[in-house]
N, C-alpha and C positions, 0 to 999 in steps of 0.2 A: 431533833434526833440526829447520831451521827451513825454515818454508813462508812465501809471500808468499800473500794472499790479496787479491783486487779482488772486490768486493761492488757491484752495481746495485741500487739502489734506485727503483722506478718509483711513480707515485699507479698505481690499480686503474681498468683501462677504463673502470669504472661511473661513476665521478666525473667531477668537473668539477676540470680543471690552469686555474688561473686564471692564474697564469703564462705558462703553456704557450699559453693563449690570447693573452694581452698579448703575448707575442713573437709570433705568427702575425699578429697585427693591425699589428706593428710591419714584419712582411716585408714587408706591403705597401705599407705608408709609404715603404719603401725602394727600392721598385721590383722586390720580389723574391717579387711576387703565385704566383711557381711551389711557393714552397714554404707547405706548409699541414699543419695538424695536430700542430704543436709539442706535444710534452709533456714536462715539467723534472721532472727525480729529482734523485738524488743519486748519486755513485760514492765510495765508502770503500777505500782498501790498507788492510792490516795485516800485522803479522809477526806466525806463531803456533809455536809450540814445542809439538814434537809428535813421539811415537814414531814414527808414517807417518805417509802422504795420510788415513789411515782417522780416524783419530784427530784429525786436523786441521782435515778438514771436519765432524769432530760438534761441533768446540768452535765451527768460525764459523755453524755453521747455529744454535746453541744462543746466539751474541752476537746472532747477529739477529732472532731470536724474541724473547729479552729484553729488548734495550733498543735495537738498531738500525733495527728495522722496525716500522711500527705495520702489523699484518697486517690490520687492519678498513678501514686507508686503502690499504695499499702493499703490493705483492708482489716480490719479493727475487730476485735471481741471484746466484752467486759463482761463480769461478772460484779453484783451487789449484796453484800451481806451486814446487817447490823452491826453497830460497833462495841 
């Protein structure tokens, strides 16, 4: 079976999104002082090939452990659905 996977990738509350900051400094350059607390990830799809959902989400949890996520900066969401 194939599954689609969408993977969130966020920086960790603890830190500092320098980005995330540069865009909230930029809303209000913009006149858009309402919005605040910007913080910039990243969002990953994939297709994965897979006996079930069971088997699908241990290989995307296992990509992003690996080499998707750096877990000492970033903490991770995915979502699975049929393809």
């Amino acid at each position: 079976m194939n599954f689609k996977a969408s993977i969130q990738i966020m920086p960790i509350e603890a830190l500092l999104d320098p980005q995330g900051k540069a865009v909230t400094g930029s809303m209000k350059n913009l006149g858009l002082s309402e919005i605040t607390h910007v913080r910039i990830g990243k969002n990953i799809h994939l297709q994965v090939e897979a006996k079930d959902e069971k088997e699908a989400s241990a290989k995307v949890e296992m990509a992003c452990k690996k080499l998707l996520c750096n877990e000492i900066m970033e903490s991770y969401t995915f979502s699975i659905v049929p393809a």
